[in-house]
N, C-alpha and C positions, 0 to 999 in steps of 0.2 A: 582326596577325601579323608575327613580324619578316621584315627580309628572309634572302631565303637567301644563308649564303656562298658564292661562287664555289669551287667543288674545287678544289686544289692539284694541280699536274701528281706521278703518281703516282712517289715515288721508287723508284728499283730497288734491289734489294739486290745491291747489289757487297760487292767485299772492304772497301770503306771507310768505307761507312756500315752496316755494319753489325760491323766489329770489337769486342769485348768484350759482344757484347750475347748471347754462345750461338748462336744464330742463325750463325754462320760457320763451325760445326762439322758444320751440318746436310750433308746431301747435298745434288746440284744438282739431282738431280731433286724433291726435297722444297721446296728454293727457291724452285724453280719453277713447284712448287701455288700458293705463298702470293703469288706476284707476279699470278699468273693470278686467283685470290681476290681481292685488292686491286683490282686496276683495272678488276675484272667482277663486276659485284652478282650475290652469290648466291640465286640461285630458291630461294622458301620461307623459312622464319624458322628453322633450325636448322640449324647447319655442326659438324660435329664435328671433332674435332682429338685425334688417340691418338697419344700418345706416354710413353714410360716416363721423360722428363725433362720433369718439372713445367713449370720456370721458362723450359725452351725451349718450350714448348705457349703459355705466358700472354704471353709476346715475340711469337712469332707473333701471337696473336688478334688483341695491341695491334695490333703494326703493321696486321695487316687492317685494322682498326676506323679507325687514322688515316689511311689510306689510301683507304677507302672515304668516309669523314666530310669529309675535309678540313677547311675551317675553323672546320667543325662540331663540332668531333673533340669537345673542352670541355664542350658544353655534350649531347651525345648519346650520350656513352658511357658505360658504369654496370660498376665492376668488383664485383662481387658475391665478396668474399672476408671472411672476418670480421675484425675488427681484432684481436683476441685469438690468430688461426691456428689455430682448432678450426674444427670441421665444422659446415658450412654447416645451419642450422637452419631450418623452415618460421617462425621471425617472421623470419630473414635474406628469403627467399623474397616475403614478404607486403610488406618494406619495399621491395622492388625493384617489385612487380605498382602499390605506390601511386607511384612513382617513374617510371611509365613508364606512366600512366594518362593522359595527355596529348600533343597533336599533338608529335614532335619538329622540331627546322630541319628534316631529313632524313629520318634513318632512325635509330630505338633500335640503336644495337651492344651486346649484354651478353656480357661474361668470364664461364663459368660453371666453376668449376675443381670437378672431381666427385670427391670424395672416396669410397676402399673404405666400404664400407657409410654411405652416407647413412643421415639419419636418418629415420624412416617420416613420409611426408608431402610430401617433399623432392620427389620427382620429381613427386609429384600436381601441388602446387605448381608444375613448369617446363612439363606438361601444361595445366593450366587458362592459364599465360600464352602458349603456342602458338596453344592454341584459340581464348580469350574475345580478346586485345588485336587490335582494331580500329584500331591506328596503324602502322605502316611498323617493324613490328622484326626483330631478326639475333639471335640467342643462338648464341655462340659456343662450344659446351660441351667441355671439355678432359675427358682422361681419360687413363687408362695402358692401358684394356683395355676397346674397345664390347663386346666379348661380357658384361660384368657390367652392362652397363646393360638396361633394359626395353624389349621389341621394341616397345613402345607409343611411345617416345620413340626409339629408334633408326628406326622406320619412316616419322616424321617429319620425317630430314634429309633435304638437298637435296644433301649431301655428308658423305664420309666419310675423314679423309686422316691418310693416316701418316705422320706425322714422324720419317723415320731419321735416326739421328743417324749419326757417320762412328764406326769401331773409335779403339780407344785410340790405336794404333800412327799412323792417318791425322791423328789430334788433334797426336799428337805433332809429326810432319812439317809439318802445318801450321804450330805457333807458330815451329819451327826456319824457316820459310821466312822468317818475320815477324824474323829476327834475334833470336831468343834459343837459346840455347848450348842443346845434343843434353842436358845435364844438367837444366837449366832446364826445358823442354819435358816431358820425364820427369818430373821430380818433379811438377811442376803439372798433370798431367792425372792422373796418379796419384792427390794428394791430393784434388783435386776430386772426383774418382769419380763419383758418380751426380747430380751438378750441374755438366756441365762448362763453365756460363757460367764460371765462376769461375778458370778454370786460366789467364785471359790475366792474369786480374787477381796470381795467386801468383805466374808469370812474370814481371813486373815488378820483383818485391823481394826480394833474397834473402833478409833479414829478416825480410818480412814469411812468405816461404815457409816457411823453418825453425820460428819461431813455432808456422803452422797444423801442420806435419807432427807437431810435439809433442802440439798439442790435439787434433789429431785423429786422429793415427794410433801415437801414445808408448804407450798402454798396453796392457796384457795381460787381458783382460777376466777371466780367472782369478785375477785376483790384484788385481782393484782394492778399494780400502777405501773405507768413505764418507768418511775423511778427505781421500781420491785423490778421488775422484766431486767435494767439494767446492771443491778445489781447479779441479779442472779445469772445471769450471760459469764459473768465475771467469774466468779463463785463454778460456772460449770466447767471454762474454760481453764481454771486451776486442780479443778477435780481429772477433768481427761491426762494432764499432763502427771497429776500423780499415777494416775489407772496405768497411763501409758510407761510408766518408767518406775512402776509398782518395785520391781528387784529392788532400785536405789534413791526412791523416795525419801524425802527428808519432810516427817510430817507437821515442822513450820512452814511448810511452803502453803496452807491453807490456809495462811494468815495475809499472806502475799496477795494482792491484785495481779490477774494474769490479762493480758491483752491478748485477741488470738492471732492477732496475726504475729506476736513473740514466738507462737509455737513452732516447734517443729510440721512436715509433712506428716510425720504418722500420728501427733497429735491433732494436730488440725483435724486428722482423719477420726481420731477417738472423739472431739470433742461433737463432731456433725449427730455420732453415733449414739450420745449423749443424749445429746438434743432432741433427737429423733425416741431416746427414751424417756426422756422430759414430757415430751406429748405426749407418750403413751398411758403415764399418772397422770397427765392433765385432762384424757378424757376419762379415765377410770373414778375423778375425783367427779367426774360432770356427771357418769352414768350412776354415779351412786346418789347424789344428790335428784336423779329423778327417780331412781328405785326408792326414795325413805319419803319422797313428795314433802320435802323441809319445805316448812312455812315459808312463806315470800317466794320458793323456787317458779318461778314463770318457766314453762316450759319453752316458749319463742326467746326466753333470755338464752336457754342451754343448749337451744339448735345454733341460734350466732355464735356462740362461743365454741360449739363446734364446727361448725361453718369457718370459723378463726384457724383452729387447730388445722384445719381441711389446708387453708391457703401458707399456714405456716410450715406445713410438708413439703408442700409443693415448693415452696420460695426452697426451703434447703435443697432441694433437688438443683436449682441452678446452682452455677460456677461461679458465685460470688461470697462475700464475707456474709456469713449466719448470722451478723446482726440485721439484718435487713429482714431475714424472718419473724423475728421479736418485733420490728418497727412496722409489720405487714399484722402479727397476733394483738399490736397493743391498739391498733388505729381505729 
């Protein structure tokens, strides 16, 4: 059996290492679950983590995981996300139970990101790997909301913790404190919206900022054409690959046509995430046009168009190319 790594002295989250990672937007008292989590093994094999941003819920886990692992972290953590960015499937589920069907260095840490309505099977699935595994494991399960999940798997954890994120207005203040301009700070927590890992990273470039605010927040969901829908797929699909390779961006590359299946895996993965915040200005552009009651707005026109948005979620959920989302939004 190998030997075991020595644990790493646990890092804390300061302002410094943890800058651009979302995680610095959190509250302190929210911080200060996940530090107390990290450096104190959780009783029982289920911890849950609810919060309404994704990719600040799956930052935390990690960090748990490599915090608790140490130099283990490699070879005993297992993030259970599909590579496609659709919903977790029971063969996803069945690859993870034969993947941790063995002694680990440590202890199994698994990312479990729970997607609105899993698919049936899903939970039986993280139920059977609670009960039957006979090795040292953590499933870390994220979610936006424990009430949707099954009292059978919530009465399971050994914990239950919220991750609040700070208001816009405190986001803002914070990147102004970091030295970027009262302008700056504004547009990039704006644009980011409901992924606000991302607003250090828009704050960094004005270019790169103006860019996203065209792909992501330029049009009028009333008035878009599939020949607009097409264009902008494009336009988003070149934005992920900059986001994603931010350090060595080269900002002519927003001049470039990007196709997604050129991308890489982890931009493909940025660009889903995109999209996914593409919809979130496109209902914000729909619920404000029923807040101001704009002349001509029909309200039966702004349930379809959200009823669109609705099916255009859902389509990115599957394991296919995200234009087929766009061609399900324009139809």
């Amino acid at each position: 059996m190998p030997s075991k790594s020595p644990k790493k002295k646990p890092v804390l989250l300061t302002p410094e290492n943890i800058q651009g990672t979302g995680l610095e937007f959190l509250k302190e008292e929210s911080l200060v679950r996940i530090e107390i989590l990290g450096e104190e093994t959780p009783n029982g094999s289920l911890l849950i983590l609810e919060s309404d941003f994704e990719d600040i819920a799956h930052t935390a886990a990690q960090w748990i995981a490599a915090t608790l692992l140490g130099g283990d972290f490699p070879a005993d953590y297992h993030k259970v996300v599909p590579d496609a960015g659709g919903e977790i499937t029971v063969q996803d589920m069945d690859g993870l139970l034969a993947r941790v069907d063995y002694h680990p260095l440590s202890r199994h840490v698994v990312l479990l990101p729970c997607y609105a309505g899993a698919r049936p099977g899903v939970m039986d699935r993280l139920l059977m790997l609670l009960e039957d595994t006979k090795v040292p494991l953590l499933v870390v399960l994220c979610t936006r909301d424990s009430g949707t999940l099954p009292d059978t798997v919530v009465g399971r954890a050994s914990a239950t913790v919220a991750l609040e994120v700070l208001p816009p207005d405190l986001r803002q203040e914070h990147l102004s404190k970091l030295g970027f301009s009262s302008l700056a700070s504004r547009e990039s927590v704006e644009i980011a919206g409901n992924q606000p890992h991302l607003a250090a990273i828009f704050a960094k470039s004005t270019q790169l900022r103006a860019f996203a605010k065209s792909a992501l927040m330029g049009q009028d969901p009333a008035r878009l054409s599939i020949v607009g829908l097409l264009k902008n797929y494009a336009n988003l699909c070149a934005l992920a690959k900059a986001v994603a390779n931010f350090a060595d961006y080269d900002p002519k590359s927003f001049l470039k046509e990007v196709r997604y299946d050129s991308l890489s895996a982890s931009e493909q993965e940025c660009a889903r995430k995109l999209l996914q915040l593409w919809s979130y200005h496109q209902r914000s552009h729909i619920h404000a046009r029923i807040k101001r009651l704009d002349p001509g707005t029909a309200v039966d026109d702004c349930r379809e168009m959200l009823e669109k948005l609705d099916a255009f979620e859902r389509t990115l959920r599957v394991p296919t190319p995200p234009i087929l989302a766009f061609g399900v939004y324009g139809a």
